[in-house]
C-alpha positions as CSV (number, residue, x, y, z in Angstrom):
1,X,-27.6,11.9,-58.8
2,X,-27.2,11.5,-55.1
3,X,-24.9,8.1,-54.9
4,X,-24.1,5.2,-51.8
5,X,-20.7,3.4,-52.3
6,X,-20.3,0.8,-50.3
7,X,-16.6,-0.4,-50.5
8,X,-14.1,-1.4,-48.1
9,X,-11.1,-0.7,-50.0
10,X,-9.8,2.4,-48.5
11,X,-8.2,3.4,-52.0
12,X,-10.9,1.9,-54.2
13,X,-13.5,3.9,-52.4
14,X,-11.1,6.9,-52.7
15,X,-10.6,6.5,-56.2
16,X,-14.3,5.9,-57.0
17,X,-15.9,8.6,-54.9
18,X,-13.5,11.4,-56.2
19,X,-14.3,10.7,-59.6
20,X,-17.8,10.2,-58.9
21,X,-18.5,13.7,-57.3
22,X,-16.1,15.3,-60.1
23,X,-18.7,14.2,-62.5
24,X,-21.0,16.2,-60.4
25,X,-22.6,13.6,-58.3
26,X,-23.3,13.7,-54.6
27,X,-22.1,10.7,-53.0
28,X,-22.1,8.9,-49.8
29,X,-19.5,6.2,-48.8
30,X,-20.1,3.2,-46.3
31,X,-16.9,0.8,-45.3
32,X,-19.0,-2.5,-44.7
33,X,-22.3,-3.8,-45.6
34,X,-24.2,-3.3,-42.2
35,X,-23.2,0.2,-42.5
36,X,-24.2,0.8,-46.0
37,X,-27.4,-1.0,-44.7
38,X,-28.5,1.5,-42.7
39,X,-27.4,4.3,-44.8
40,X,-29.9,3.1,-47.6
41,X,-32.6,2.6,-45.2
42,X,-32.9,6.1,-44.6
43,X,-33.7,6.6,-48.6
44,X,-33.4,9.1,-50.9
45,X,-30.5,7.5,-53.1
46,X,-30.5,7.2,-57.5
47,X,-28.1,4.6,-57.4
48,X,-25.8,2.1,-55.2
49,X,-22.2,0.9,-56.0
50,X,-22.0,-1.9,-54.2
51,X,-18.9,-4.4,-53.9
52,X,-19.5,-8.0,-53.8
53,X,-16.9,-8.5,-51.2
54,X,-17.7,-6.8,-47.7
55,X,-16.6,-7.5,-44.3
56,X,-19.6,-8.3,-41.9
57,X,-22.8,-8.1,-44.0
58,X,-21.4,-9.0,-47.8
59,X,-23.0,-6.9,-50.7
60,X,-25.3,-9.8,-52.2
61,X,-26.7,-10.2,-49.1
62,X,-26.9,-6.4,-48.3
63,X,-29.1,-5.8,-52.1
64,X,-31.1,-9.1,-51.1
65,X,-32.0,-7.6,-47.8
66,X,-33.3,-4.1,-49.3
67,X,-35.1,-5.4,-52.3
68,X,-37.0,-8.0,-49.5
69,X,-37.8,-4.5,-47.6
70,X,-39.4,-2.9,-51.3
71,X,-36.2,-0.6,-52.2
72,X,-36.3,-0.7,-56.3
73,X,-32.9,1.7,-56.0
74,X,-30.9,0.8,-59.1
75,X,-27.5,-1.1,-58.3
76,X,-24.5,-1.9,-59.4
77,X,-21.7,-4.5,-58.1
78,X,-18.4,-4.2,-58.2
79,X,-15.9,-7.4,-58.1
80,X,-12.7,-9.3,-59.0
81,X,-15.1,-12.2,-58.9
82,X,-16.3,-12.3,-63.0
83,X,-17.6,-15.7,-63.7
84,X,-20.8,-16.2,-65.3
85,X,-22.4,-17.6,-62.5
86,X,-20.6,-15.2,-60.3
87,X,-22.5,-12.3,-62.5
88,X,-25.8,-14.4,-62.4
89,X,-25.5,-14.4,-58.6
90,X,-25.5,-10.7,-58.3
91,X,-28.2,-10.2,-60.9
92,X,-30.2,-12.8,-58.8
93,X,-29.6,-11.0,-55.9
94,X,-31.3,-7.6,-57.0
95,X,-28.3,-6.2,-58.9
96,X,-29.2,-4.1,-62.3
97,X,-25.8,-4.0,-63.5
98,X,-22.4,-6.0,-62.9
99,X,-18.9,-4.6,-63.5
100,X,-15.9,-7.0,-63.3
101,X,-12.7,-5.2,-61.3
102,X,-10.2,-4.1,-62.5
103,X,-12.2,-1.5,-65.0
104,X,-12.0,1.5,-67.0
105,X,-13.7,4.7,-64.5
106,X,-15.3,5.8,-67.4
107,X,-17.0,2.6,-68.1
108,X,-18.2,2.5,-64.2
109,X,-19.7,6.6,-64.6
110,X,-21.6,5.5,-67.7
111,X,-22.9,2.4,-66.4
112,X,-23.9,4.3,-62.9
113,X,-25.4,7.1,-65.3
114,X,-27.4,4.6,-67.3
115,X,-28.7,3.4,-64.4
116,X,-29.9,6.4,-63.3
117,X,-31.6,7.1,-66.5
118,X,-33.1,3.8,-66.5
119,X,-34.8,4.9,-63.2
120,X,-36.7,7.6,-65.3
121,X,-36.8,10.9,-64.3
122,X,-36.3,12.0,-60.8
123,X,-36.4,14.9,-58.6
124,X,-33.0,15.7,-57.3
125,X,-32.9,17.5,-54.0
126,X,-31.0,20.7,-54.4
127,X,-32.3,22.8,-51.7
128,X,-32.6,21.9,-47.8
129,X,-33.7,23.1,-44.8
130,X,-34.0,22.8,-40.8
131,X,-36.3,25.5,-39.0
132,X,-35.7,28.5,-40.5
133,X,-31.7,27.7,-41.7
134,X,-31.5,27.1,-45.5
135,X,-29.1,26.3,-47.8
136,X,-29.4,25.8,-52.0
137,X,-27.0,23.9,-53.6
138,X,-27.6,25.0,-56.9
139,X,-26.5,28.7,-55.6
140,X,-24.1,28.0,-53.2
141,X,-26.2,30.2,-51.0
142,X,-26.8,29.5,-47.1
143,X,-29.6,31.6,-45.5
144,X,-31.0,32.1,-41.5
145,X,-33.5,34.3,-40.8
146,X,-33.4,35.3,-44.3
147,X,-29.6,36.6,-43.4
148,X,-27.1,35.4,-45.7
149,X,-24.3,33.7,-44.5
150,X,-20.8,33.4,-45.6
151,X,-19.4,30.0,-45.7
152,X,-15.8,28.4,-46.6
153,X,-15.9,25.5,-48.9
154,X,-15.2,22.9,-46.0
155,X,-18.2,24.6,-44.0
156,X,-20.4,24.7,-46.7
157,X,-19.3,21.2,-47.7
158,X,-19.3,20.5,-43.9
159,X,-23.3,21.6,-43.6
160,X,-24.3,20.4,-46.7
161,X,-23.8,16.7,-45.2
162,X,-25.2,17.5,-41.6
163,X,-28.3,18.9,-44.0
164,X,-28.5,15.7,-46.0
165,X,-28.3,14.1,-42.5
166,X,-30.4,16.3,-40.1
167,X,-32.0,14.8,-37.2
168,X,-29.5,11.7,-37.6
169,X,-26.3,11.2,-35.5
170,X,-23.8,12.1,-37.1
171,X,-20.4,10.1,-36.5
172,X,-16.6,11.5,-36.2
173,X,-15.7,8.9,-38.4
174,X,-18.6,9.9,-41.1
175,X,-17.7,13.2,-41.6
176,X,-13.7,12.5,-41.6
177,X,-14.7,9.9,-44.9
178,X,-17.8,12.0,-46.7
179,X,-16.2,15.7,-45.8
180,X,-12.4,15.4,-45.7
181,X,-11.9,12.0,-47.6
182,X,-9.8,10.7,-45.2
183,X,-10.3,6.9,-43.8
184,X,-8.3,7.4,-41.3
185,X,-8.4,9.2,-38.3
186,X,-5.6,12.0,-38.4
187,X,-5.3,12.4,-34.8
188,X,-5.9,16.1,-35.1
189,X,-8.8,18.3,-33.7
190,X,-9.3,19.5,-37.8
191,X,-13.6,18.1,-36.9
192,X,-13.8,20.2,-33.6
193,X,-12.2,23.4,-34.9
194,X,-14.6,23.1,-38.4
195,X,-17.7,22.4,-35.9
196,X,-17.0,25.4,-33.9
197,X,-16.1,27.9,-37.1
198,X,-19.8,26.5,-38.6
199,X,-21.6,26.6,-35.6
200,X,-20.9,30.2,-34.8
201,X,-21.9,31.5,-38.0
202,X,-25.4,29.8,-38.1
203,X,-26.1,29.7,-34.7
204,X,-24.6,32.8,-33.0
205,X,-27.4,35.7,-32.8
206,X,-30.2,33.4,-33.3
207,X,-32.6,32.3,-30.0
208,X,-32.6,28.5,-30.6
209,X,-29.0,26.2,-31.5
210,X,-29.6,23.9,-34.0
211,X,-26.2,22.4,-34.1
212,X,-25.6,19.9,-31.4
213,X,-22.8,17.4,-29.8
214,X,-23.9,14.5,-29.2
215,X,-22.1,13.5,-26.2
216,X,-19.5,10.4,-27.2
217,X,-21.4,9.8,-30.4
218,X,-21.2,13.0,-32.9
219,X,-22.8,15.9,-34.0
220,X,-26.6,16.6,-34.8
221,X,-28.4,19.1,-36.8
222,X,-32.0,19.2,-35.6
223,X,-34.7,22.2,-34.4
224,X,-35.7,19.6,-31.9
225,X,-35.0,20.0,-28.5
């Protein structure tokens, strides 16, 4: 299941997205609600985890706003607050499932997994592509041309996101919390280096760069010029 966490809790989110992809799901992490917003705009989720408690844009308001715009995405809140009509309010607001902090991680993987079998079937991307670069996750296996290339776990984790993401901006800050796990900014040049390692071996030798900086904003990965 491809996942969106939306938790503020530096060590929460840590926690819950560790276990989450050790259990074999990919997963995306967003720090406040207007974030996690625009993340799910862009589709293609099985499941939110959505905390009740958000700075900016809180998470009832976050669910209301996407089931008012026709997403049927399965959610589940997380929150300390575990009243009755606290729990009614989330179910009113959209929620499928509501799990009182502090909890038991394996109670929270079944209750995600539930939710994505509720959902019914559903075709999980496992391969992806920009122009004629192409990776399979399933394999491990990243192509150009048709010529294999070798990748190093952080690169292949590292283009795996800019894949999920391509055509999008993508942020310093994102790829320091969905590739390293950090959410904090280490003060090092660990993104630069890793950008220039990955871009040499999928772009070097080919006619047209598909891996661009994005001058003060990030990094994109796009066939567009």
């Amino acid at each position: 299941m491809r996942i969106l966490v939306v938790e503020d809790d530096a060590d929460a989110a840590t926690f819950v997205v560790k276990g989450l992809r050790e259990a074999g799901h990919a997963v995306d992490h967003a720090l406040d609600g207007d974030t996690g917003k625009n993340m799910a705009e862009s589709g293609g989720y099985d499941a939110y985890v959505i905390d009740r408690m958000l700075p900016g844009l809180d998470g009832l308001s976050m669910l209301e706003q996407r089931r008012e715009e026709g997403d049927e995405t399965p959610a589940l809140f997380l929150s300390a607050l575990g009243e009755v009509d606290d729990r009614v309010a989330g179910l009113q607001a959209g929620g499928d499932d509501y799990l009182v902090k502090p909890y038991a991680f394996s109670e929270l993987i079944a209750r995600v997994e539930a939710l994505g079998r509720r959902r019914g079937p559903q075709n999980i991307q496992t391969k992806f592509s920009v122009a004629d670069l192409e990776m399979d996750i399933l394999s491990r296996t990243v192509r150009r041309g048709g010529r294999k290339i070798d990748l190093q776990p952080r690169e292949f984790r590292l283009l795996e996101y800019l894949l999920r993401h391509s055509g999008q901006v993508v942020t310093r800050t994102m790829l320091l919390e969905n590739v390293w796990e950090y959410h904090f900014d280490p003060q090092t040049n660990v993104i630069d280096v890793h950008i220039s390692r990955l871009r040499s071996k999928i772009d070097k030798g080919f006619d047209k760069p598909l891996l661009k900086t994005v001058r003060g904003a990030g990094y994109t990965l796009t066939d567009e010029d």
